[in-house]
N, C-alpha and C positions, 0 to 999 in steps of 0.2 A: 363425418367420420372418414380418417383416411383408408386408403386399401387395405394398411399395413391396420390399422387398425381393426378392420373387416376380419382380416386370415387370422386374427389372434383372438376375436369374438370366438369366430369357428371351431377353432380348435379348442377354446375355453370350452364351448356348447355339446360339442361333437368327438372330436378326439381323434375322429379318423376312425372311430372303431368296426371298421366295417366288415369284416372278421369275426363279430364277436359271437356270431350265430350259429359258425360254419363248425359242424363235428372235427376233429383231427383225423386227418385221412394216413394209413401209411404206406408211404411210398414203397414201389418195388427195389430189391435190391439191384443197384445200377452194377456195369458191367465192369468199372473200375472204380476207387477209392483211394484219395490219397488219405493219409492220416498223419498231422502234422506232429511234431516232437515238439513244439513249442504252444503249450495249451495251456498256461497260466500266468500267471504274474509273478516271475521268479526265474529258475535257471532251467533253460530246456531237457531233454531226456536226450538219449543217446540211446540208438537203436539197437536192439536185443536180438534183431533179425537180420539176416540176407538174402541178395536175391538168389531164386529157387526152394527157398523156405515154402513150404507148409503151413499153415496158420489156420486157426477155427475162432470161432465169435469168444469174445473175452478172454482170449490169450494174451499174456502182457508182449509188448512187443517194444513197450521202451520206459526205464528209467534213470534214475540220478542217484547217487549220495547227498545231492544238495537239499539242505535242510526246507528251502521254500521251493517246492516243485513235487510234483503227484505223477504217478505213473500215466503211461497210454496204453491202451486194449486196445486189439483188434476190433473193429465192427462188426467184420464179415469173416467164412471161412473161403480158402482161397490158397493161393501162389504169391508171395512176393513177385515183384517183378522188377524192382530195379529202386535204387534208393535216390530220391531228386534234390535239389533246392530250388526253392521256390520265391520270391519277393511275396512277401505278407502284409496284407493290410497297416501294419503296425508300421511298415518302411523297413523294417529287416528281413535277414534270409533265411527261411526256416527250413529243416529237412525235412524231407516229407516221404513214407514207406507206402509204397505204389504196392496195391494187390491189388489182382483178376481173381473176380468171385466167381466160386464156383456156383452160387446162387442154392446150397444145397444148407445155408445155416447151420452147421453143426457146432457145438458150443464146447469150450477146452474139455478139458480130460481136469476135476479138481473142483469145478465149480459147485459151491454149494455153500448155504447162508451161514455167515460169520458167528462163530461161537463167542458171545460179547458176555462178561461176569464183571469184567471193573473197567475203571476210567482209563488205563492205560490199553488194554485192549479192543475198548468203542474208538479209541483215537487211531487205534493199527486199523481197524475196519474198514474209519471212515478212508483212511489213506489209499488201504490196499482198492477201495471203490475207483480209485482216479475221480474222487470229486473235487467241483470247482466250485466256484460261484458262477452259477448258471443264469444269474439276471444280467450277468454283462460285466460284472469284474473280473471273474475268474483266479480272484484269492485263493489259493488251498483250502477247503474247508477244515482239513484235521488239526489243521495249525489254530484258527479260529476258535474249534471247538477244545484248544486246551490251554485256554489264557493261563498268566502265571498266576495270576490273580481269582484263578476257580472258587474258593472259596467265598468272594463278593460278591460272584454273577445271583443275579435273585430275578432276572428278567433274561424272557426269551421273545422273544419278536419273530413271528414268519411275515414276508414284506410279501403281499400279495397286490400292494398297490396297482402298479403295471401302468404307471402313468407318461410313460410316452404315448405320443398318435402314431395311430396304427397298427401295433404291437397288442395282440387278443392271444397269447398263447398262454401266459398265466394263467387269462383267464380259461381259458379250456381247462387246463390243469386240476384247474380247483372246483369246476365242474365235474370232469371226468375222472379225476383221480386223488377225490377228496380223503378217501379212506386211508390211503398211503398217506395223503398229507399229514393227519392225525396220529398214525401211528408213529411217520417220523418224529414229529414233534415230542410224542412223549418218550419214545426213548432218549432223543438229545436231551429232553428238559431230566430224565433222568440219568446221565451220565453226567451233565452239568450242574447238577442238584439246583435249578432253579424254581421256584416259589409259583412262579404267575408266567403265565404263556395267555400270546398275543396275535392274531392272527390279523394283520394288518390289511385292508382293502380300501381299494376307492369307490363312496357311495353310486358311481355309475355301473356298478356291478352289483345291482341286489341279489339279483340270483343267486350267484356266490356269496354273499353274504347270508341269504336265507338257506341254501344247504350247509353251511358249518352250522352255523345255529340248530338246525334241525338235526346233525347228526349228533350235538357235541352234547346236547339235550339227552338225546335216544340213548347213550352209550354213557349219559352220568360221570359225564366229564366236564368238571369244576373251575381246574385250575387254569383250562383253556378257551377263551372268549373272542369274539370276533371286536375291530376297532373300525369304526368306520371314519376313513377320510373323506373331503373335500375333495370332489375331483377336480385337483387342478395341479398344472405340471409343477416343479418336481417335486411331489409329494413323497413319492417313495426313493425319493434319494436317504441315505443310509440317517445320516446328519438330520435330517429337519422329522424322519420318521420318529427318532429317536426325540427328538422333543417332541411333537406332537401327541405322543404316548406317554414319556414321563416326566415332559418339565425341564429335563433334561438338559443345559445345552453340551455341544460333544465338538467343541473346537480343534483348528484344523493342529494335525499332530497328537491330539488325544484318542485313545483307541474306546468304543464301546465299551470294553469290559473293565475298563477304569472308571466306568459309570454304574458299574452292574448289571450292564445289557450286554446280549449277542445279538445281531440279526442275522436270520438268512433267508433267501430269497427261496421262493412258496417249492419253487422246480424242484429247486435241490434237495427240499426237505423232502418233495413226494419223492425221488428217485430214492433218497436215501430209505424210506418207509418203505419201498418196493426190491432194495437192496436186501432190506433185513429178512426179507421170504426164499429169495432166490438165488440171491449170494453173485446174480450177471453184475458186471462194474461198467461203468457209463460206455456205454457205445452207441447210441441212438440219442438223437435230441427232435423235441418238437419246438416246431418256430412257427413265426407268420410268414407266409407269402403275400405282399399286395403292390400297390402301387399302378398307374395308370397306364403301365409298360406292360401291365400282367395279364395274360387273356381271364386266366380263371382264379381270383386271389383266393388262399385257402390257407387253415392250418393244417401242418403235415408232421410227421416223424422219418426222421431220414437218419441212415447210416451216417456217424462221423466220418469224416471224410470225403461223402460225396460231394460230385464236383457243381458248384451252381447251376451251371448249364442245363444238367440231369435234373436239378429242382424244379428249374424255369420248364424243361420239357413237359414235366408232371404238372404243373401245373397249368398246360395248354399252350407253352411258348408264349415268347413277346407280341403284343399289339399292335406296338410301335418300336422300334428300333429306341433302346433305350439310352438317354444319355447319360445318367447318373443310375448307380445300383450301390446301393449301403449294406451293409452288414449291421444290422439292430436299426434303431430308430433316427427319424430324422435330425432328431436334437444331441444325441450322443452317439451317434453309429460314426463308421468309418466306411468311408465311399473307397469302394475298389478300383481294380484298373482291367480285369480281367471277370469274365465270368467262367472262367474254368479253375479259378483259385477253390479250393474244397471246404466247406464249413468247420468249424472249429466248435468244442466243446461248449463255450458260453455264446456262440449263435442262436440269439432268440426270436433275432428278425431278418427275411433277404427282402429289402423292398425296389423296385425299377420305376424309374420315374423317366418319362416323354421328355421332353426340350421342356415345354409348355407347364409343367410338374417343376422341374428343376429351373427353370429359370432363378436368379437371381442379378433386378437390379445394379447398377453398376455403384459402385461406392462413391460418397460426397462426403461434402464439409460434415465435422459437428454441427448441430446446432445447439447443443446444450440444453435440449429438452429435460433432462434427466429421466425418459422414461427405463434405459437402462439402473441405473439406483434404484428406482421403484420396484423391475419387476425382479431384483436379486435377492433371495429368499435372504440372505444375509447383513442385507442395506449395504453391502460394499458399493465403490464408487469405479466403474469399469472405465470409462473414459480419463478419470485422474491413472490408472493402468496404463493404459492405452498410450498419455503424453508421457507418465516417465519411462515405459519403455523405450518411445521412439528417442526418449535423449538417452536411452542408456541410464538410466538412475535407479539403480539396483538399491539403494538404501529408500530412497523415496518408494518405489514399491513395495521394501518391506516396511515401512515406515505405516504405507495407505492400509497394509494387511492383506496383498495378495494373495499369499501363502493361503488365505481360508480360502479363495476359490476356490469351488468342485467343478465347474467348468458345463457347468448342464446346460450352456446356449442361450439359457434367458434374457441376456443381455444383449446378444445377436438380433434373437429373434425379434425383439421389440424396435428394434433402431430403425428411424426411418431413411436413415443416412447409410443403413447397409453395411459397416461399419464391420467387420470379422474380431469383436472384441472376444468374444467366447476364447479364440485364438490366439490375442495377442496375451489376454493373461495367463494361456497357458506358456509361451514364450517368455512374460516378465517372472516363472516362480522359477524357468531353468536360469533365467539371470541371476536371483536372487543366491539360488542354491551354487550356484557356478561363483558367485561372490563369498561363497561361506557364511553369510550372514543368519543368524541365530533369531 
């Protein structure tokens, strides 16, 4: 068996889930906070504040008219102190509203649980919440929850899967804030008038599977059932959940609710279920702390905006001077350049990794094993990707069906040749699109 073959055993066996034990701990409020305007997938906000502002926890402090983009709240109460920009993970430049907390939490002046009676008012709620997709896309949820096509949705999916390594914060979640889960759920399932709810996990998390079960039982609740996956990566990618559950397939370009499904990821639901009580909109996220750089790996809840640094502190400072630090998981995160860049709304993971952790081989030939085809949930051919990009053959890409890559690493990860395919198909689908091709 080769190495490469050993670390994909591992991770098949193990997951990394080393996490999965640890209570969520919450962090103290740190003594600064940036909070970025650019927290989703769509057009940034524009800030609502200046410096010398005032500000208390869930005051809005930035939005847009842009139809795909959710407000920002404060975290913390406090002082502005000065408005920055920042180089963001993504490779652009976000602005970012710098407050000094007073550390005294006081919560706006207005807060209080959203009066919902119809569909057009669940969709202002969800908005006015600033929620995202909290597993790592960071979609708009309100946009989601009001497809045009409401009338077909009959399926609702909470994706509790959580199958990157190393990432155990869902699973806390569904531990520890199972009741919220549930109740989100069935309000969205009734504003979306959907039939059947789904609460999606992978079999390495019975626990969680055995408290929904036991609550959903105790509280004679029918229409909502647990599904258990295969623990194996990526299961809880959006796409293969949705078959795995209805048969389904949901090809690239096709949206869920042209199939009769929504999914959304377990976080958002609980927040939204914790929303419905208290009317606070997202300013705290819990994530994983790990990695071999970490002295003490832990999950935590931190103010949006705190700066990594302050995470890394909390969680006992570096071990080793770290060489790589990701944002979310190994397989789909985005490795930083700074640890004093501030977390963002759909941070589910900071993990730090040694030289020794981060190593990666130095890239070779193909050999045409095809273990990338095998382990691509899609049977796409990543290396036939890989040649027509490097000729530039924007039709031959779209020809092979690049376009359906989701880009989840599989192909990477399995290569014994090292090979940055994951990469290069995400570069052959701007070719494709940059060619206008259909």
């Amino acid at each position: 068996m080769s190495s490469n073959a050993k670390h994909l055993h591992s991770i098949d066996a193990g997951h990394y889930k080393n996490t999965a034990g640890c209570e969520t701990e919450v962090m103290p409020i740190p003594d600064i906070v940036k909070i970025s305007m650019s927290q989703n997938i769509g057009a940034p906000c524009k800030p609502l504040v200046k410096k010398g502002d005032e500000v208390k926890v869930g005051q809005l402090i930035g939005d847009t008219d842009a139809f795909v983009s959710v407000p920002v709240h404060s975290s913390v109460s406090g002082t502005v102190t000065g408005i920055e920009t920042q180089r963001s993970a993504m490779g652009g430049n976000d602005t970012l509203v710098v407050i000094e907390a007073d550390k005294k939490q006081e919560l706006a002046e207005g807060i209080k649980a959203p009066e919902i009676t119809d569909q057009p008012s669940f969709v202002k709620a969800v908005r006015d919440s600033g929620l995202v997709g909290l597993g790592g896309a960071s979609f708009p949820t309100h946009i989601k929850f009001n497809p045009k096509n409401i009338d077909d949705v009959h399926t609702f999916i909470v994706n509790g899967a959580e199958c990157e390594p190393f990432i155990t914060s869902d699973h806390r979640t569904m531990l520890e804030d199972a009741q919220q889960v549930i109740d989100g759920a069935q309000m969205i399932m009734k504003y979306l008038g959907t039939e059947q709810g789904y609460i999606a996990i992978e079999e390495n998390k019975p626990d969680a599977i055995a408290n929904f079960d036991k609550m959903l039982a105790e509280q004679g609740i029918s229409n909502i059932k647990t599904f258990k996956l295969q623990a194996r990566y990526p299961k809880g990618a959006e796409r293969v959940l949705i078959y795995e559950i209805t048969g389904k397939h949901c090809d690239a370009g096709v949206l869920p609710a042209d199939l009769g499904v929504i999914v959304s990821n377990v976080t958002s639901v609980a927040f939204f279920g914790q929303y419905l009580k208290d009317g606070v909109p997202l300013t705290k996220k819990r994530m994983t702390v790990d990695g071999d750089a970490v002295n003490t790996p832990k999950n935590i809840i931190a103010p949006i905006g705190t700066q990594i640094h302050d995470i890394m502190e909390f969680c006992g400072g570096y071990k080793s001077a770290p060489t790589k630090i990701l944002m979310g998981g190994p397989m789909m995160g985005r490795a930083i350049f700074s640890d004093k860049m501030p977390i963002v709304k759909n941070n589910n993971a900071l993990l730090a990794f040694s030289k020794s952790q981060a190593f990666i081989p130095e890239e070779t030939a193909c050999i045409h094993c095809g273990r990338c085809h095998v382990a691509c949930p899609f049977d796409l051919l990543p290396t036939g990707f890989a040649d027509a990009y490097e000729q530039r053959d924007a039709q031959r890409l779209s020809d092979l069906q690049v376009m359906q890559c989701m880009e989840c690493g599989s192909c990477s990860f399995v290569c014994p040749a090292r090979r940055p395919l994951s990469f290069m198909n995400k570069l052959g689908k701007g070719l494709v699109k940059e060619a206008g091709i259909k």
